[in-house]
C-alpha positions as CSV (number, residue, x, y, z in Angstrom):
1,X,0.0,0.0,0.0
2,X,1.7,3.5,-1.0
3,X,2.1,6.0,1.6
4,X,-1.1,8.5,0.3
5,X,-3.5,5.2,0.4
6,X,-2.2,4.5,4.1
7,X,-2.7,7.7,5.2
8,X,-6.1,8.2,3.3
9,X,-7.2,4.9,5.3
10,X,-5.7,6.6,9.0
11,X,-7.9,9.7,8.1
12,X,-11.2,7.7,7.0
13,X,-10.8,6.1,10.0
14,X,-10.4,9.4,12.3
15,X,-13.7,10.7,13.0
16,X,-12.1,13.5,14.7
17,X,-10.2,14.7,11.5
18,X,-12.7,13.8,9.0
19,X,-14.7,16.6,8.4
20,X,-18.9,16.5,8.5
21,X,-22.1,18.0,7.2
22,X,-23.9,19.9,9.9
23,X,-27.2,17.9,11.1
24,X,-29.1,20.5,10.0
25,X,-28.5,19.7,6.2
26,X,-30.1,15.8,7.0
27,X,-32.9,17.0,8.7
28,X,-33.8,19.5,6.6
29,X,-33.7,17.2,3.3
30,X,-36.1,15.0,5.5
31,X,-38.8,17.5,5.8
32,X,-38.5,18.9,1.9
33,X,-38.7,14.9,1.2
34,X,-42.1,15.1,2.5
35,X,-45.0,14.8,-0.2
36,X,-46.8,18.6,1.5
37,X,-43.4,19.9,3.4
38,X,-44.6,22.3,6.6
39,X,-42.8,26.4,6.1
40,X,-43.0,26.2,9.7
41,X,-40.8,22.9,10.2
42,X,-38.6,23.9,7.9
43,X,-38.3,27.3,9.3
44,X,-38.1,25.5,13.3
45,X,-34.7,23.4,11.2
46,X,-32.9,26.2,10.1
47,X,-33.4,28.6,13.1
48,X,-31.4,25.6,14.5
49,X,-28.3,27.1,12.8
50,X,-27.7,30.5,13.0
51,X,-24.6,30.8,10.5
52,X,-27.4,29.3,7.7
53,X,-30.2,31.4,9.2
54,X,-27.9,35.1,8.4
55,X,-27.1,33.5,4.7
56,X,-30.1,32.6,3.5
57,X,-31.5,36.2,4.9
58,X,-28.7,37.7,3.1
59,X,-29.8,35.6,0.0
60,X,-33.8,37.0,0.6
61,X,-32.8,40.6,0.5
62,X,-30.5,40.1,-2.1
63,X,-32.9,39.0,-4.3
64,X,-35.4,41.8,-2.8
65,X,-32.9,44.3,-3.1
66,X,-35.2,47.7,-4.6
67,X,-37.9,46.2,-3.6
68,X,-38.4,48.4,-0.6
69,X,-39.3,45.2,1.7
70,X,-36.6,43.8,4.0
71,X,-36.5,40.3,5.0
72,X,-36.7,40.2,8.7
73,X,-37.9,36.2,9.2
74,X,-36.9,33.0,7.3
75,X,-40.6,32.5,6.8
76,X,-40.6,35.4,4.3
77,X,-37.2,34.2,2.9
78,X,-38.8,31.2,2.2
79,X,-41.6,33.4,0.6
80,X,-39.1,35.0,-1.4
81,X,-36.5,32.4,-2.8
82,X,-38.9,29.4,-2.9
83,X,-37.8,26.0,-0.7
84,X,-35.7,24.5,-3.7
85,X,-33.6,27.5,-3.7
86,X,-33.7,27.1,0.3
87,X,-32.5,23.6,0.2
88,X,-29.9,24.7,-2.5
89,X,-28.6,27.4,-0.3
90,X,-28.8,25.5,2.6
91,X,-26.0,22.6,1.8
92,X,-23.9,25.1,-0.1
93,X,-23.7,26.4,3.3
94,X,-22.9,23.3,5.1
95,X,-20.9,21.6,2.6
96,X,-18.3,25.1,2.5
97,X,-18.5,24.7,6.6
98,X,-17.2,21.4,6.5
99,X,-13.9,22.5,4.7
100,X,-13.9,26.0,6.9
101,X,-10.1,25.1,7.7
102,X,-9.1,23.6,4.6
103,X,-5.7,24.3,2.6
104,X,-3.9,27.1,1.1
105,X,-3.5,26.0,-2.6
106,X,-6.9,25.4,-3.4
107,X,-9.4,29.0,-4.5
108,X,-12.4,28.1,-2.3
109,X,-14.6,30.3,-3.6
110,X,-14.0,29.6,-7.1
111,X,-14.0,26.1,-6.0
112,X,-18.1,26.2,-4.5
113,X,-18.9,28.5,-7.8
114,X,-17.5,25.0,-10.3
115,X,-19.5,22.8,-8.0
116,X,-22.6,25.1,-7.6
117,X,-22.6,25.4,-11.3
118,X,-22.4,21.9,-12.2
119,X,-25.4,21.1,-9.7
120,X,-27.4,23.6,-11.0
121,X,-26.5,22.0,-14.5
122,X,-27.1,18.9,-13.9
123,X,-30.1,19.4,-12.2
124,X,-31.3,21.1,-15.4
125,X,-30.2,18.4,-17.2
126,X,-32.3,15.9,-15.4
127,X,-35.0,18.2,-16.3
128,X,-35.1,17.4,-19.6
129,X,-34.7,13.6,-19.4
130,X,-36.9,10.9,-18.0
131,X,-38.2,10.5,-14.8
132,X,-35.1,8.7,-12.9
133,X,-36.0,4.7,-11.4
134,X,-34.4,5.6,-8.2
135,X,-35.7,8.1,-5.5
136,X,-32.3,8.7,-4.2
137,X,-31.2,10.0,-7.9
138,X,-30.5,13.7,-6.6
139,X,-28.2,15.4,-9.6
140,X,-28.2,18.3,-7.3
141,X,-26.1,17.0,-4.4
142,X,-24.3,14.7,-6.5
143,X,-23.3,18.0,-8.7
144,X,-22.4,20.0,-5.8
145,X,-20.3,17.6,-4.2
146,X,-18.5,16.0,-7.1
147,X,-15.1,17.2,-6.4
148,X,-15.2,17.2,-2.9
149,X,-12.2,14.5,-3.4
150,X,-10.0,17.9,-4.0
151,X,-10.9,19.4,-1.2
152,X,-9.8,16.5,1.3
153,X,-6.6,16.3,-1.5
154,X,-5.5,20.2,-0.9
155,X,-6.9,19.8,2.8
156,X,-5.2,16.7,4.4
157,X,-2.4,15.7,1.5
158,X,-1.1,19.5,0.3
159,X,1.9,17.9,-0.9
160,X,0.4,15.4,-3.7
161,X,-2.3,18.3,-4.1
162,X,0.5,20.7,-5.3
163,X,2.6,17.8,-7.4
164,X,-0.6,16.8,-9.2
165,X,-1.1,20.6,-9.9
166,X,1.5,21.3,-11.5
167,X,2.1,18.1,-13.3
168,X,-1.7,18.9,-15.1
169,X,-0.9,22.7,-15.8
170,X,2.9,21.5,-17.4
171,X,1.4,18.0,-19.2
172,X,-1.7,19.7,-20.0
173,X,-3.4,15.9,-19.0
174,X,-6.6,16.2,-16.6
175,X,-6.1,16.0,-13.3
176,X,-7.8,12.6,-13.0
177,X,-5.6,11.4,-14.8
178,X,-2.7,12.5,-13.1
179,X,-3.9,11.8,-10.5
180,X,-4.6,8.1,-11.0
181,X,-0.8,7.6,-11.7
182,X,0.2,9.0,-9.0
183,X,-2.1,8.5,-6.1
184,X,-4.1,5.0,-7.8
185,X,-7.2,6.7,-7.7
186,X,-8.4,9.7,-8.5
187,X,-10.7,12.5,-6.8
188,X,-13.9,11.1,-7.3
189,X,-12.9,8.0,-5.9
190,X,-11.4,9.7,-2.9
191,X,-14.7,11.9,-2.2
192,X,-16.9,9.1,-2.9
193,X,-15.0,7.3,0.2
194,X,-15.8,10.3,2.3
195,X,-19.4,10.7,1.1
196,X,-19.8,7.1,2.1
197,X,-18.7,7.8,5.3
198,X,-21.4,10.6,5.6
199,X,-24.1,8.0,5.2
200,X,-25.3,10.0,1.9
201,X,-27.4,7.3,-0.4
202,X,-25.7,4.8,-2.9
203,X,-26.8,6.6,-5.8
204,X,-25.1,10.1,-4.9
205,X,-21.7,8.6,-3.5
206,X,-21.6,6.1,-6.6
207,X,-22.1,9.0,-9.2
208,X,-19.2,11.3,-7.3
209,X,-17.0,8.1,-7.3
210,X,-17.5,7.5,-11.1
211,X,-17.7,10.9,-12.6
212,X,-14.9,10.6,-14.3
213,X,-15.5,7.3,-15.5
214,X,-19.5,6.7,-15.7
215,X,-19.7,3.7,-17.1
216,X,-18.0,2.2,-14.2
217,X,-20.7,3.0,-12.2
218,X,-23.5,0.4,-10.9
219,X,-25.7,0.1,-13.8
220,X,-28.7,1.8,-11.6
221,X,-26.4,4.3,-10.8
222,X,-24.7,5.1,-14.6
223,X,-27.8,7.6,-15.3
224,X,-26.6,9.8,-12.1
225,X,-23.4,9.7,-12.8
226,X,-23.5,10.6,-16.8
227,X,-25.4,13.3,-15.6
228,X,-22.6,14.6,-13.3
229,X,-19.8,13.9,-15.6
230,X,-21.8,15.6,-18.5
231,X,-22.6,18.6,-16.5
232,X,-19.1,19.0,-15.6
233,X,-18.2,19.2,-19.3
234,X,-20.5,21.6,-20.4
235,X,-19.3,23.7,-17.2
236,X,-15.8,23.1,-18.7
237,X,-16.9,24.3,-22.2
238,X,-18.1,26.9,-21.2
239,X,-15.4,28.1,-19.1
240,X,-16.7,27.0,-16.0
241,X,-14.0,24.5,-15.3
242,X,-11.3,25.1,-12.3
243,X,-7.7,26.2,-13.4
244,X,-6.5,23.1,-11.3
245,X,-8.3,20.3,-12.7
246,X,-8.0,21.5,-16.5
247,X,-10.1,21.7,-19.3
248,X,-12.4,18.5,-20.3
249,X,-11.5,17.3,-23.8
250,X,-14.8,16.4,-24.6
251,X,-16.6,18.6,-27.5
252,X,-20.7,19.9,-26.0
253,X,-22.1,18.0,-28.9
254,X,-20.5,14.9,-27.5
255,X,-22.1,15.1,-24.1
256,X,-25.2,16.1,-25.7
257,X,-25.1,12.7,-27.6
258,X,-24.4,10.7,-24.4
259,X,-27.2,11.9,-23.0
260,X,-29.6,11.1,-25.5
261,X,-30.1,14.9,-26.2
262,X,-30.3,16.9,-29.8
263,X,-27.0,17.8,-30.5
264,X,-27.9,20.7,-33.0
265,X,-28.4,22.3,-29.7
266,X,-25.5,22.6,-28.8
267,X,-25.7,26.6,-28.6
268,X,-28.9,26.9,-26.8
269,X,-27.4,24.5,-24.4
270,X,-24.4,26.4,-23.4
271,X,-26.1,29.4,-23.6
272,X,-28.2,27.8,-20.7
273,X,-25.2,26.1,-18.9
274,X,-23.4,30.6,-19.0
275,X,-26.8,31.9,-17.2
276,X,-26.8,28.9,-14.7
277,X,-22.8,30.3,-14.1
278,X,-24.0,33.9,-13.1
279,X,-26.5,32.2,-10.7
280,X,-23.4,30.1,-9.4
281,X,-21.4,32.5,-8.9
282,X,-24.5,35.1,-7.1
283,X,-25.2,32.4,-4.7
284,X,-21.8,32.1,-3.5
285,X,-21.2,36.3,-3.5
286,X,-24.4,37.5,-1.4
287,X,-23.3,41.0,-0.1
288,X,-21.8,41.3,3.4
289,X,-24.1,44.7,3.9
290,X,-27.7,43.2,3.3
291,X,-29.5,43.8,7.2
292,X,-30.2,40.5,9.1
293,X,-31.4,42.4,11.9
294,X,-33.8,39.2,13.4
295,X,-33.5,35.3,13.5
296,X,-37.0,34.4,14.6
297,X,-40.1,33.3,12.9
């Protein structure tokens, strides 16, 4: 076993190291499961969390900004950005928490913008295909936490972090790649062992795990995780890609064909995939200055 797998195992194994998603995040995916989810249970979860309860009132007058109205309550934020935009904002919140103290190298900003974007891609994508088989199929978490493998890489093992970076930039290879000759695996593979450690379901940690490789994945699973890797390409072509991790070589109309969608629409598509980048990159930039004067209900 080579020194990086040993000391991936020793951290897997340290609960105390490892870092977590807030309970908040799990029990507030459980009430918006529901069939008829209650404002006021959902409002009772988040209060639970004050750091969550100021951004997502940022979020509300950000989007009522001119409006004259300011959002006092996360009832009327909830009245104002809708509960999939709640939920949305909600694990962006937790999942940059979990990786407050995380390493120097990586941009963390720029980082949560990639991974926003590709959720909110492949989110879109799903939109626009079947109804999945599975009711764990969620292309939104699985988008937003698809690289979450750099993030323990930069975090816990700066060293290979930084050879693997410059080795992509200098070879002009993807990161994945590099990455799978130098550490045996590559990032999916290393945040799909963490997600598995956060209990997440089958279908999300298998998708992060193979979104590189997609047809590796479980056959139930391969939908998810085409989704994932093809939203992650359009990012890419689009210029949505991190500096890091390099540009995917794969041309739009290829994805498109994948994932059994017209591929004379290319255009309209990345048209699409550049406005769901502004969104990206407004929910990860809500201004410091917006009042937040009150947390309660």
């Amino acid at each position: 076993m080579t020194s990086f797998l040993l000391g991936l195992q020793q951290l897997l194994q340290s609960d105390a190291r490892l870092p977590t998603l807030p309970m908040v995040v799990f029990q507030l995916h459980h009430v918006l499961e529901k069939e008829e989810p209650s404002l006021d249970e959902v409002v009772r979860v988040i209060e639970r969390d004050p750091a969550l309860t100021v951004r997502l009132l940022r979020s509300a007058n950000a989007a009522a900004w001119g409006s004259g109205t300011e959002i006092r309550t996360i009832k009327e934020a909830a009245g104002v950005l809708g509960l999939p935009e709640i939920r949305a904002l909600s694990l962006v919140n937790a999942a940059v928490q979990a990786f407050a103290n995380g390493g120097q190298s990586l941009d963390h900003r720029r980082f949560w913008e990639h991974s926003t974007a590709v959720a909110l891609v492949a989110n879109w994508l799903q939109g626009g295909m079947a109804p999945p088989d599975d009711p764990d199929e969620d292309p939104y978490v699985a988008g937003l936490l698809h690289d979450v493998g750099h993030l323990i890489l930069d975090q816990f093992f700066p060293d290979a972090f930084g050879q693997i970076s410059l080795q992509t930039r200098d070879r002009g290879d993807p990161a994945w790649q590099v990455e799978e000759e130098q550490l045996g695996l590559d990032h999916g593979e290393v945040g799909g062992l963490l997600l598995g450690r956060w209990d997440l379901p089958r279908s999300i940690v298998d998708a992060v795990t193979c979104h590189h490789h997609p047809d590796a994945a479980p056959r139930k699973h391969t939908r998810l995780s085409l989704i994932v890797w093809g939203a992650e390409a359009l990012c890419s072509a689009a210029g949505l890609h991190l500096p890091h991790e390099g540009a995917a070589a794969i041309r739009p109309s290829a994805v498109l064909a994948r994932l059994d969608m017209p591929q004379d629409e290319e255009e309209v598509v990345l048209y699409e995939v550049c406005r769901i980048g502004e969104r990206a990159r407004e929910m990860m930039q809500v201004p410091e200055n917006v009042a937040t004067s009150s947390l309660s209900a």
